[in-house]
ROMI-502632 format. One record per residue (C-alpha): residue in three letters; residue number from 1; x, y, z. Coordinates in pm, 1 decimal. Layout:
N
<atom><type>ALA</type><seq>NUM</seq><x>X</x><y>Y</y><z>Z</z></atom>
...
end
This chain:
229
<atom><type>UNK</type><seq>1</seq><x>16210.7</x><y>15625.5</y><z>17851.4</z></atom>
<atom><type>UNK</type><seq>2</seq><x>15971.1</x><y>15504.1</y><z>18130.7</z></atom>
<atom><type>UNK</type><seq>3</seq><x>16223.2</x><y>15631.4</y><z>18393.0</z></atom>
<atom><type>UNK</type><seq>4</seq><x>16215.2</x><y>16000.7</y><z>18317.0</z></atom>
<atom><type>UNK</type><seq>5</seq><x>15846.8</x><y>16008.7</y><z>18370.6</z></atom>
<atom><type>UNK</type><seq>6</seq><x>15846.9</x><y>15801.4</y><z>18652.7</z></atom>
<atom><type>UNK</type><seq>7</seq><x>16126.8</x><y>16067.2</y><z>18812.0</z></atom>
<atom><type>UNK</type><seq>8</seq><x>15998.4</x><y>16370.8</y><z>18730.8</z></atom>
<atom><type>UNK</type><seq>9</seq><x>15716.1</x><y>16264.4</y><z>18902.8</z></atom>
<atom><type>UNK</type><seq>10</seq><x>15863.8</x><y>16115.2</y><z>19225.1</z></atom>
<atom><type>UNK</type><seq>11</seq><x>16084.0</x><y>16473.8</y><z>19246.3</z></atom>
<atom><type>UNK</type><seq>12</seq><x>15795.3</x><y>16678.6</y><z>19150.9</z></atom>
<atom><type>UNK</type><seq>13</seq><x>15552.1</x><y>16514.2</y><z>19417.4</z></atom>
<atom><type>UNK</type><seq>14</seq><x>15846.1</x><y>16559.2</y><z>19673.7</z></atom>
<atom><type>UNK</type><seq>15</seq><x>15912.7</x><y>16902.1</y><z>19624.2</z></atom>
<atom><type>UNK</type><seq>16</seq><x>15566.8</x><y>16982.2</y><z>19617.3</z></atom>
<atom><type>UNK</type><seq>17</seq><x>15540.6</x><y>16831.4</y><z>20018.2</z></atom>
<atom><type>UNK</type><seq>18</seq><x>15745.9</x><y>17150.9</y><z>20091.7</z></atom>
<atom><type>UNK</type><seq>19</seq><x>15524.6</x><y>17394.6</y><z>19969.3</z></atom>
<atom><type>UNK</type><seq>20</seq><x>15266.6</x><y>17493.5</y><z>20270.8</z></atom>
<atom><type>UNK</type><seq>21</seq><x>14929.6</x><y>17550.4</y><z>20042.9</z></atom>
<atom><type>UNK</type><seq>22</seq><x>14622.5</x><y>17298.7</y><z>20033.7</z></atom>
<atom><type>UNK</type><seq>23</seq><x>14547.3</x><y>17154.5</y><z>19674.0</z></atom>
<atom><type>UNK</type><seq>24</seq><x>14582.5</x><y>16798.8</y><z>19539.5</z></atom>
<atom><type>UNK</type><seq>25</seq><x>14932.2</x><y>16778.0</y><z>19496.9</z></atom>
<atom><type>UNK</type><seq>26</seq><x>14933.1</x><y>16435.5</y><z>19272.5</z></atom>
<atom><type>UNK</type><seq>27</seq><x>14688.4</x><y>16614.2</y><z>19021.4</z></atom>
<atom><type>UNK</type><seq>28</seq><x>14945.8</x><y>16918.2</y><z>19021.7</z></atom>
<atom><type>UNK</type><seq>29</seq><x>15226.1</x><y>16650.5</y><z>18949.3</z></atom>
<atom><type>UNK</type><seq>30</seq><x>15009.4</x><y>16487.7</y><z>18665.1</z></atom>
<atom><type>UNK</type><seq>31</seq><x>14946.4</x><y>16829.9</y><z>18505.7</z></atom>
<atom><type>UNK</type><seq>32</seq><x>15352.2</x><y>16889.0</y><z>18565.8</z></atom>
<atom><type>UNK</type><seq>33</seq><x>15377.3</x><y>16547.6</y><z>18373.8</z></atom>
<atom><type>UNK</type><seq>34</seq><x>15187.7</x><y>16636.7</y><z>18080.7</z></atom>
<atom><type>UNK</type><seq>35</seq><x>15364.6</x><y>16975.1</y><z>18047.2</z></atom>
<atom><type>UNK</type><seq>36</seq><x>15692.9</x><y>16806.0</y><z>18021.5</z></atom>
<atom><type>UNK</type><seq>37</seq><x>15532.0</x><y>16534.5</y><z>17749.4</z></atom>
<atom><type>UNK</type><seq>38</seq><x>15381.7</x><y>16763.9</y><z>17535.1</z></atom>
<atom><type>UNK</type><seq>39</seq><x>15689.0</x><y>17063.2</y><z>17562.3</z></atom>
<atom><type>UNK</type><seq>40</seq><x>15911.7</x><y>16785.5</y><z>17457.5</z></atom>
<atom><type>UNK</type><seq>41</seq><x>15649.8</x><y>16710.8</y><z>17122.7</z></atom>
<atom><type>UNK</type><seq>42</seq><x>15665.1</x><y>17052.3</y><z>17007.6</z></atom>
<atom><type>UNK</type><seq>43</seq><x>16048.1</x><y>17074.1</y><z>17069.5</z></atom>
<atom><type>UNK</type><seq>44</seq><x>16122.5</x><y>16743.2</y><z>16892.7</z></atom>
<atom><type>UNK</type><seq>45</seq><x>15864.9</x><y>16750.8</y><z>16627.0</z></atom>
<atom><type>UNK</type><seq>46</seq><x>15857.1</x><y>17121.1</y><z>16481.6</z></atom>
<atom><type>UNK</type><seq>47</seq><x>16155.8</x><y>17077.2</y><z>16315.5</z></atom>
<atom><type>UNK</type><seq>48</seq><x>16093.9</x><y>16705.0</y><z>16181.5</z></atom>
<atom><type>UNK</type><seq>49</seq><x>15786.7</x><y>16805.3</y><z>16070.0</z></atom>
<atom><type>UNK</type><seq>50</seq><x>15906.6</x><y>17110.9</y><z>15866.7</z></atom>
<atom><type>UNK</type><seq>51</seq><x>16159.5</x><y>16963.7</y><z>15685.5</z></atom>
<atom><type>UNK</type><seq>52</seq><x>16000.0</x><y>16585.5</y><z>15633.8</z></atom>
<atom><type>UNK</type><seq>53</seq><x>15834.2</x><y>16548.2</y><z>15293.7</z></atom>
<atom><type>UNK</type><seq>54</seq><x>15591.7</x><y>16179.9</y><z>15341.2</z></atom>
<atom><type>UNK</type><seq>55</seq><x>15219.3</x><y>16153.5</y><z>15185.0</z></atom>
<atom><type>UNK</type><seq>56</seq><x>14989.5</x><y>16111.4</y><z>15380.2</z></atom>
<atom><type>UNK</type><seq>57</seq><x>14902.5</x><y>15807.8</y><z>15323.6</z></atom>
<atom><type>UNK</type><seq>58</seq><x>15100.3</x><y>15501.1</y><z>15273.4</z></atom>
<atom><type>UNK</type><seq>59</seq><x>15113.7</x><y>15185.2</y><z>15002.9</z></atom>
<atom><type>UNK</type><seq>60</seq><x>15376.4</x><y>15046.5</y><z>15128.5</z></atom>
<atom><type>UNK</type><seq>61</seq><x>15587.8</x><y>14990.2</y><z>15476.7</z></atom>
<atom><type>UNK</type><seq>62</seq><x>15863.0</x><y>15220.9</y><z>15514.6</z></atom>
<atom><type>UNK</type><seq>63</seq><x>16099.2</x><y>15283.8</y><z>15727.8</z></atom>
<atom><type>UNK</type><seq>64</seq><x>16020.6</x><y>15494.6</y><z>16068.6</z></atom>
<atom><type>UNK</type><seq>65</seq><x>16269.8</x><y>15782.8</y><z>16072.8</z></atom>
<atom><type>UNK</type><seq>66</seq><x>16497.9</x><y>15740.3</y><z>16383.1</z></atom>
<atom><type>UNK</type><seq>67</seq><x>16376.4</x><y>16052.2</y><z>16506.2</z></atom>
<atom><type>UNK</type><seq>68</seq><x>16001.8</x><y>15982.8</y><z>16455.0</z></atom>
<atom><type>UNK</type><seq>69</seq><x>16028.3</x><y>15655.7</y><z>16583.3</z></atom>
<atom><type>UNK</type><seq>70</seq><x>16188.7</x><y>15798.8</y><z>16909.2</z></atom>
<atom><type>UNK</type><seq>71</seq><x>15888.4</x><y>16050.5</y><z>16977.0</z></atom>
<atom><type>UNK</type><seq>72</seq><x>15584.3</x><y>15801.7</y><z>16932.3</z></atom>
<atom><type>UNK</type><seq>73</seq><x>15777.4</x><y>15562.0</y><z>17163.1</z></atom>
<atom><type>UNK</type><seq>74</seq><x>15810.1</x><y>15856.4</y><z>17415.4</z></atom>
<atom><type>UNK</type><seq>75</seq><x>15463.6</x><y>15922.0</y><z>17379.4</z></atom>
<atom><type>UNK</type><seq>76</seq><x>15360.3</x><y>15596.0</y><z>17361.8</z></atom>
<atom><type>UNK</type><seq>77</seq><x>15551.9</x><y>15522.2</y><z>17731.1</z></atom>
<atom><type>UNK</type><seq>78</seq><x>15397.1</x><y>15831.1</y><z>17861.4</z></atom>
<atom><type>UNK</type><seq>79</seq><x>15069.6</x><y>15743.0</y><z>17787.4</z></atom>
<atom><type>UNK</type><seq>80</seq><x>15143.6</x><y>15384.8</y><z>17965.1</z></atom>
<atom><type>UNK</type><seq>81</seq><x>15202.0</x><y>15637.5</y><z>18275.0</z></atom>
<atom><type>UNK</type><seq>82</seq><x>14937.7</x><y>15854.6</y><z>18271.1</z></atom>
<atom><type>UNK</type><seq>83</seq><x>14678.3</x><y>15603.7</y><z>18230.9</z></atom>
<atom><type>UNK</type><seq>84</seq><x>14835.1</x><y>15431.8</y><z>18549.0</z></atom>
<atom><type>UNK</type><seq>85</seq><x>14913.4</x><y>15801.1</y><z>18741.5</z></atom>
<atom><type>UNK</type><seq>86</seq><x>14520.2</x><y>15857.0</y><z>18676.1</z></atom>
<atom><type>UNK</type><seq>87</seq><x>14402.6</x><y>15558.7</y><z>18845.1</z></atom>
<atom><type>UNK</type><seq>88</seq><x>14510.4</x><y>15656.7</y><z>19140.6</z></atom>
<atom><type>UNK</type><seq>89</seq><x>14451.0</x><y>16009.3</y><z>19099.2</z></atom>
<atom><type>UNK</type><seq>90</seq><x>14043.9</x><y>16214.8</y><z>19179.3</z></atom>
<atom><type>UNK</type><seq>91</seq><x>14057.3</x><y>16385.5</y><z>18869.3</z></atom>
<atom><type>UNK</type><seq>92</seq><x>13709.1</x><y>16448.9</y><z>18764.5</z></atom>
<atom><type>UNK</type><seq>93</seq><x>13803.7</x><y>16348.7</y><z>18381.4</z></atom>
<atom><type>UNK</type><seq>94</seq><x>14003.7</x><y>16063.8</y><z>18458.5</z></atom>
<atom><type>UNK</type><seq>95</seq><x>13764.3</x><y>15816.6</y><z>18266.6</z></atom>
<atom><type>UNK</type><seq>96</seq><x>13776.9</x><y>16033.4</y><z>17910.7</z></atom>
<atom><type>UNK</type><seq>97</seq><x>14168.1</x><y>16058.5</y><z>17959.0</z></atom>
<atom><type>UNK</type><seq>98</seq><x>14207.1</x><y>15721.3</y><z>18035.4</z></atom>
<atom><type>UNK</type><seq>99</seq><x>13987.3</x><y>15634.4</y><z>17699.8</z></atom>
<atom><type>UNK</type><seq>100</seq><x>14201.2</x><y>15874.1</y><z>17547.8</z></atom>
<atom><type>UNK</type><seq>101</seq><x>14542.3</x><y>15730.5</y><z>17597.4</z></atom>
<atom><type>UNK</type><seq>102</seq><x>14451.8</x><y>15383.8</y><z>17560.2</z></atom>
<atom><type>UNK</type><seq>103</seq><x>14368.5</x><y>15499.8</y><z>17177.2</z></atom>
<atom><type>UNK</type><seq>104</seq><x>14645.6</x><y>15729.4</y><z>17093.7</z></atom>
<atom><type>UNK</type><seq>105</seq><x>14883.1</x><y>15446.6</y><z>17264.1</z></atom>
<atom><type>UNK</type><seq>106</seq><x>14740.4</x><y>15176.0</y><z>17055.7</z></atom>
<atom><type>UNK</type><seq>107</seq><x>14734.0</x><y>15370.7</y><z>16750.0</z></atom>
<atom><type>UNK</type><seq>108</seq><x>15124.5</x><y>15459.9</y><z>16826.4</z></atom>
<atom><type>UNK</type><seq>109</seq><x>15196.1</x><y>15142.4</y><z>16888.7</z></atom>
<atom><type>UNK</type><seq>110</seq><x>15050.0</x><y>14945.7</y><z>16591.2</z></atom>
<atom><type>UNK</type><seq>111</seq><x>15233.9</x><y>15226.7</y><z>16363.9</z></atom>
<atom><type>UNK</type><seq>112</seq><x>15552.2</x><y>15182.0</y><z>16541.1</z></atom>
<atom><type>UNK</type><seq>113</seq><x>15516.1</x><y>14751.9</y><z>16485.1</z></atom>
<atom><type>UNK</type><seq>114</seq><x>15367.3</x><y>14756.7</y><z>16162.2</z></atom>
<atom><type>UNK</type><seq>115</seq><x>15556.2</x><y>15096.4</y><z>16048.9</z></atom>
<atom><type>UNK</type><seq>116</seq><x>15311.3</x><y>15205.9</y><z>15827.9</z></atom>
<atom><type>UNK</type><seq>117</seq><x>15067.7</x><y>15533.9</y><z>15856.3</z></atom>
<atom><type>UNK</type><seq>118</seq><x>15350.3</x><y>15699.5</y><z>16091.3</z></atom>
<atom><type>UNK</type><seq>119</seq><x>15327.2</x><y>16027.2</y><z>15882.1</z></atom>
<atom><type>UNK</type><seq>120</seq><x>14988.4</x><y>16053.3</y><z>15995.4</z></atom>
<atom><type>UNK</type><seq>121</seq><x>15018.2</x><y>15964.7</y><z>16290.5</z></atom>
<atom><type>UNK</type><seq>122</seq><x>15278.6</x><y>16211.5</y><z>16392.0</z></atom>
<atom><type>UNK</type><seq>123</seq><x>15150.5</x><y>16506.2</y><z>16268.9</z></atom>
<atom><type>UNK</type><seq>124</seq><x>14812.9</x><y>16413.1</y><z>16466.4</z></atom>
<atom><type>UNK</type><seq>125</seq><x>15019.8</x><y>16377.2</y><z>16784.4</z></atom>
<atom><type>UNK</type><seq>126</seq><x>15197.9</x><y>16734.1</y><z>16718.5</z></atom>
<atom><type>UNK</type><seq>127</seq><x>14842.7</x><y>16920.7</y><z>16648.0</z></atom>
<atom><type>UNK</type><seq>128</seq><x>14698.3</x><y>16720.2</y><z>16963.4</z></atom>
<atom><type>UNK</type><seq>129</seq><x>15013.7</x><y>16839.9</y><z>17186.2</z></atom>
<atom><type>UNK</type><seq>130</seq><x>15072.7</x><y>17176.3</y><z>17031.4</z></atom>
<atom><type>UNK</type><seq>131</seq><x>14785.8</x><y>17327.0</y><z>17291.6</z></atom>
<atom><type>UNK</type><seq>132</seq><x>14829.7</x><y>17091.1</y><z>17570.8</z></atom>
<atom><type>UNK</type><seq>133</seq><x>15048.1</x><y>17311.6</y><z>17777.0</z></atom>
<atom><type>UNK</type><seq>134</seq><x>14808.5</x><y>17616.7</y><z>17743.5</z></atom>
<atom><type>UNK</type><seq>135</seq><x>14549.8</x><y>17330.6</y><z>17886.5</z></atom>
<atom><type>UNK</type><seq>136</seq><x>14786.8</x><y>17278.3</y><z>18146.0</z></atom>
<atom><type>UNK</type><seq>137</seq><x>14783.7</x><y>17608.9</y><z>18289.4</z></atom>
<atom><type>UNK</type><seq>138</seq><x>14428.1</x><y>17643.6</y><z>18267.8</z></atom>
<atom><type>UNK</type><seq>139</seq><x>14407.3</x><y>17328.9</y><z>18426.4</z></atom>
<atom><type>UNK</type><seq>140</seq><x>14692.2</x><y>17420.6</y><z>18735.2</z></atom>
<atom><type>UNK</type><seq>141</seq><x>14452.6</x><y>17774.2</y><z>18721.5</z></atom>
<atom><type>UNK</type><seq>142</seq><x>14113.8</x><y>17545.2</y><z>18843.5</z></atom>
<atom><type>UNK</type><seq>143</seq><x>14318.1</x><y>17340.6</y><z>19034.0</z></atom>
<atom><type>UNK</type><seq>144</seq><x>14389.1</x><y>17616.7</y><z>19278.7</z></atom>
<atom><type>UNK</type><seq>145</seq><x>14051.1</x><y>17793.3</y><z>19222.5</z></atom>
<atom><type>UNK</type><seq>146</seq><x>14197.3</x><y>18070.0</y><z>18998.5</z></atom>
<atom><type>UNK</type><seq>147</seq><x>13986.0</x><y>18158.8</y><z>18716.3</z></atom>
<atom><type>UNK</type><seq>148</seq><x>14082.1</x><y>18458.0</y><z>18448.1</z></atom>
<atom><type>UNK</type><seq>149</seq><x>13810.1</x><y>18468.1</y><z>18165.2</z></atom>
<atom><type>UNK</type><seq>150</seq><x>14042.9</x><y>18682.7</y><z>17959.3</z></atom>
<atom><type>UNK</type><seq>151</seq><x>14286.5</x><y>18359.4</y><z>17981.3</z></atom>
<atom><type>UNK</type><seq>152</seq><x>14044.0</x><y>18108.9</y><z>17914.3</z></atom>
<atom><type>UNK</type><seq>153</seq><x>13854.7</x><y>18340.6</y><z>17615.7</z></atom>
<atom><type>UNK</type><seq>154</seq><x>14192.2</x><y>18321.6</y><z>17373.5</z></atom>
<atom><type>UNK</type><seq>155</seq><x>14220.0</x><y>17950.1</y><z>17485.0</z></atom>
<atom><type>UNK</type><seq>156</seq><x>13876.1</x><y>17889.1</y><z>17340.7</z></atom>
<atom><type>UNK</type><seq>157</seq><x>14013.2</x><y>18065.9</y><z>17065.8</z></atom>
<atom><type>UNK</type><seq>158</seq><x>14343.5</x><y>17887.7</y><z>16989.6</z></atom>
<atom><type>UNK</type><seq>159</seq><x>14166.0</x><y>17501.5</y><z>17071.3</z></atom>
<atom><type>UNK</type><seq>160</seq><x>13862.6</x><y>17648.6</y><z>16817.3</z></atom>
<atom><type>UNK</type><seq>161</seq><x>14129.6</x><y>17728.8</y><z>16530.1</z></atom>
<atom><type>UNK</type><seq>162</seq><x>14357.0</x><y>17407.8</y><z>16587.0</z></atom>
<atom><type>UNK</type><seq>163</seq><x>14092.6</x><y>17125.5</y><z>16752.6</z></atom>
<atom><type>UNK</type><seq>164</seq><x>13767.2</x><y>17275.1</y><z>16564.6</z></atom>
<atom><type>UNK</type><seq>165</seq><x>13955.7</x><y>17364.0</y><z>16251.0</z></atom>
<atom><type>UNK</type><seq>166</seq><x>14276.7</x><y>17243.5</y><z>16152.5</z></atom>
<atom><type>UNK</type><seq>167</seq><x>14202.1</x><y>16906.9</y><z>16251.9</z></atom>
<atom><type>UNK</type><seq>168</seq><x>13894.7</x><y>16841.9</y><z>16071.5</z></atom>
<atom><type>UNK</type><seq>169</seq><x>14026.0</x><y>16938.1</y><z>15770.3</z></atom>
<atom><type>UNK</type><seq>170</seq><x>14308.8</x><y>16725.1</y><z>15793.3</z></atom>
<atom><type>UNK</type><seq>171</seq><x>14023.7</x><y>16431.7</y><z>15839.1</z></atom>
<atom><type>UNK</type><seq>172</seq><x>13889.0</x><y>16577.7</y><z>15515.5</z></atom>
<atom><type>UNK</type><seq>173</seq><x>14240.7</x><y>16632.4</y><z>15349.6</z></atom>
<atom><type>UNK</type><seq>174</seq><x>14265.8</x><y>16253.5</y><z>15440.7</z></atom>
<atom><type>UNK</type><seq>175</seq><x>13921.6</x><y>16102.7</y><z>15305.4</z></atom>
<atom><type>UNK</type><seq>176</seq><x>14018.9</x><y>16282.1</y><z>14974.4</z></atom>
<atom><type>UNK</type><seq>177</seq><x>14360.4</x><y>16130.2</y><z>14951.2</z></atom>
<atom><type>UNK</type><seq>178</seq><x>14226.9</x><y>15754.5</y><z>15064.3</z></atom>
<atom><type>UNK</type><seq>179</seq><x>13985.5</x><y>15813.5</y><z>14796.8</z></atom>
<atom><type>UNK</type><seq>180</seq><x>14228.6</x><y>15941.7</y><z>14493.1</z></atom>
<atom><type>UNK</type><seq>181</seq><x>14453.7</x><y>15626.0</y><z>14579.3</z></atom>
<atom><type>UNK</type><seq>182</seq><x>14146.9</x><y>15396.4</y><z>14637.7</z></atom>
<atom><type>UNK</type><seq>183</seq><x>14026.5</x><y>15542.4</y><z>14251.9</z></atom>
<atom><type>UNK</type><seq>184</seq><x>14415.7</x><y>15396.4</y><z>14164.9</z></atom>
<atom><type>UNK</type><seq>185</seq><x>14469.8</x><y>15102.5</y><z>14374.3</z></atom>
<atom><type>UNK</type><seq>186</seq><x>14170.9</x><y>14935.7</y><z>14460.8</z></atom>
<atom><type>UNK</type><seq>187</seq><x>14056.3</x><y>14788.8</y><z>14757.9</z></atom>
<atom><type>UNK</type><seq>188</seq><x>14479.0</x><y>14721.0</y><z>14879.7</z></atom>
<atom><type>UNK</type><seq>189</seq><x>14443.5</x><y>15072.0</y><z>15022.8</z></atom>
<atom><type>UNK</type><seq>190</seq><x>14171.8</x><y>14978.4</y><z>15278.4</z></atom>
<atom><type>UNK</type><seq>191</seq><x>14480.3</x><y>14865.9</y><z>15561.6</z></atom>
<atom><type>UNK</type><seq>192</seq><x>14385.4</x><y>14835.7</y><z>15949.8</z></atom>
<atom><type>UNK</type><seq>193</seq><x>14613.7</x><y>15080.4</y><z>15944.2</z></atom>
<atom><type>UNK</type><seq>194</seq><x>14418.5</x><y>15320.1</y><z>15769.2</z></atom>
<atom><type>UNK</type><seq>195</seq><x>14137.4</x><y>15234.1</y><z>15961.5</z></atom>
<atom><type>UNK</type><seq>196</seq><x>14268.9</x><y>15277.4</y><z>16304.1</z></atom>
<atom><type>UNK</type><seq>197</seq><x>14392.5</x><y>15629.3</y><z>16214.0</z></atom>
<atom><type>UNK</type><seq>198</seq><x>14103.5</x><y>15764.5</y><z>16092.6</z></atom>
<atom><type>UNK</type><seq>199</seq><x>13886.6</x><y>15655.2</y><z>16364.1</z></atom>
<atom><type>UNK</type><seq>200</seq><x>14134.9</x><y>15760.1</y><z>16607.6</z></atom>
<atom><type>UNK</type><seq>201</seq><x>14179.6</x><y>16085.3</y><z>16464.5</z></atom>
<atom><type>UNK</type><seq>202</seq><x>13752.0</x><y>16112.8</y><z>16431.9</z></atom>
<atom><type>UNK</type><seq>203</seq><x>13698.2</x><y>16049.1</y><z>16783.9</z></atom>
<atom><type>UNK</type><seq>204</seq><x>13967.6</x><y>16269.4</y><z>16893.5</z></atom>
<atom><type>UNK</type><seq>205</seq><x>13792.0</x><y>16550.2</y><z>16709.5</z></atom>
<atom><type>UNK</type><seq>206</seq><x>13458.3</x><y>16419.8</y><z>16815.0</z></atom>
<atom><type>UNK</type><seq>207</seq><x>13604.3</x><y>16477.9</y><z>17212.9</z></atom>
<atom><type>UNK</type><seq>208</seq><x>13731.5</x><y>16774.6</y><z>17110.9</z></atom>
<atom><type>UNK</type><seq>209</seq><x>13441.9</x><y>16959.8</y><z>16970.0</z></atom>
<atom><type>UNK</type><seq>210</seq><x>13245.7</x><y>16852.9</y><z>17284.7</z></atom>
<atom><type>UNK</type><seq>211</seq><x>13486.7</x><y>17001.0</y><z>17503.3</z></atom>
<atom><type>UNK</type><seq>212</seq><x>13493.1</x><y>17319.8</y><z>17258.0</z></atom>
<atom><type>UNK</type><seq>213</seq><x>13113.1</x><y>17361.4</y><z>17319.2</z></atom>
<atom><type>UNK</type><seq>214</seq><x>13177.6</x><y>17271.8</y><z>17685.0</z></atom>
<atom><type>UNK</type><seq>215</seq><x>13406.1</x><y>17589.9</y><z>17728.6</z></atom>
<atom><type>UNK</type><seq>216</seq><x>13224.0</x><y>17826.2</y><z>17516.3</z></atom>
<atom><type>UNK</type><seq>217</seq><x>12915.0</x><y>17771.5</y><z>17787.4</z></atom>
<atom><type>UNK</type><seq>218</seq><x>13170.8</x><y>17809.8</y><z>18043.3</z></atom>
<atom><type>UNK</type><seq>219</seq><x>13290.4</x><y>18134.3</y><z>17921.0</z></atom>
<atom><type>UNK</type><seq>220</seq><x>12946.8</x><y>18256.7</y><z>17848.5</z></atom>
<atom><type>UNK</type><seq>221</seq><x>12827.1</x><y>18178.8</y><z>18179.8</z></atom>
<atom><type>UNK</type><seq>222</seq><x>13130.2</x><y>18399.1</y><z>18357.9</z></atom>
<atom><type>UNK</type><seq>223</seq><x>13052.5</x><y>18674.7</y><z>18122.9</z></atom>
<atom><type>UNK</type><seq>224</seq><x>12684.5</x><y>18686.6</y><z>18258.0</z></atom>
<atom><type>UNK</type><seq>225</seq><x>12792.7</x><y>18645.8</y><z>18636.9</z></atom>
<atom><type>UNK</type><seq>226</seq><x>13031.3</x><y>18926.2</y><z>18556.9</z></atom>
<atom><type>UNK</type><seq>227</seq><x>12748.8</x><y>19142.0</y><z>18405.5</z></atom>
<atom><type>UNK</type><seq>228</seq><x>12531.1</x><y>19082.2</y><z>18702.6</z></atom>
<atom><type>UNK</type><seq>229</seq><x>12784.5</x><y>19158.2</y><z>18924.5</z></atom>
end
């Protein structure tokens, strides 16, 4: 699965040669990477995820679903990608993306070899991708110095509702299930597993609150230069 990101990028950083504006054309093919990644989450996993009935935490191994199991590896290879595209990119984040991917790709990975926790761990990847290509454009929109606060305002919005919301309460939704099955099976329910994905999912929602507050001062501040102006 390597290959397809590895040619979409080669094509897309060709094409992009032919086009006669000045911007970094390798960040443009990263965000043109990500797109493609996260589209391909949503497409794959909105109808798995519907239809799937798995607690949300595990006792046991079970089997990862075909289906599942070829997602997280896709993921898992394109965050092998990115994390190697970004070293040799300037993006200003690259150091909190790179930290980023290394997680989610080790979290992927240990669920994929110890196949346990993949519930949880897919439905984390879909409400962490579900908004990415919304960041994308925003991201493509600074990239060649266009900024449209409407735009950005129902951004905020959306990443508040599904980063600042939904995904805390899944973190709660989870404590409260590790704790009914810890109040029935003792101390056999405290897995690495378990451990990984909670932290992972934490300091995901950690990140993403700070970049919430981030953009709210960012909006604010183009509402006041808009005022004065």
């Amino acid at each position: 699965m390597l290959y397809q990101f590895i040619s979409l990028f080669l094509v897309s950083r060709g094409l992009q040669e032919l086009i006669p504006l000045n911007y970094d054309k390798h960040i443009m093919t990263n965000i043109i990477i990500r797109s493609y990644h996260s589209l391909g989450c949503i497409y794959y996993l909105t109808p798995i995820l519907l239809k799937i009935e798995h607690p949300l935490i595990e006792i046991e191994t079970s089997r990862v679903p075909p289906d599942i199991e070829f997602v997280l590896t896709r993921s898992a290879y394109f965050f092998m990608w990115d994390i190697y595209s970004l070293s040799l990119s300037n993006e200003k984040e690259k150091m909190l993306y790179t930290l980023h991917h290394l997680i989610s790709c080790g979290t992927i990975v240990y669920s994929l070899y110890y196949e346990i926790n993949w519930y949880f761990v897919t439905l984390g990847l879909f409400l962490a991708e579900v908004t990415n290509p919304i960041t994308q454009i925003s991201e493509t929109c600074n990239l060649l110095n266009y900024y449209n606060n409407t735009f950005e305002k129902n951004y905020f919005i959306l990443m508040l509702i599904i980063r600042g919301f939904i995904s805390p309460c899944l973190i709660i939704i989870f404590m409260c299930d590790l704790g009914y099955k810890y109040s029935i099976y003792g101390s056999s329910i405290l897995t690495h597993s378990i451990l990984i994905n909670y932290v992972t999912m934490t300091s995901i929602t950690f990140v993403s609150i700070d970049w919430l507050n981030n953009k709210y001062e960012q909006i604010i501040l183009a509402d006041i230069k808009k005022i004065k102006n």
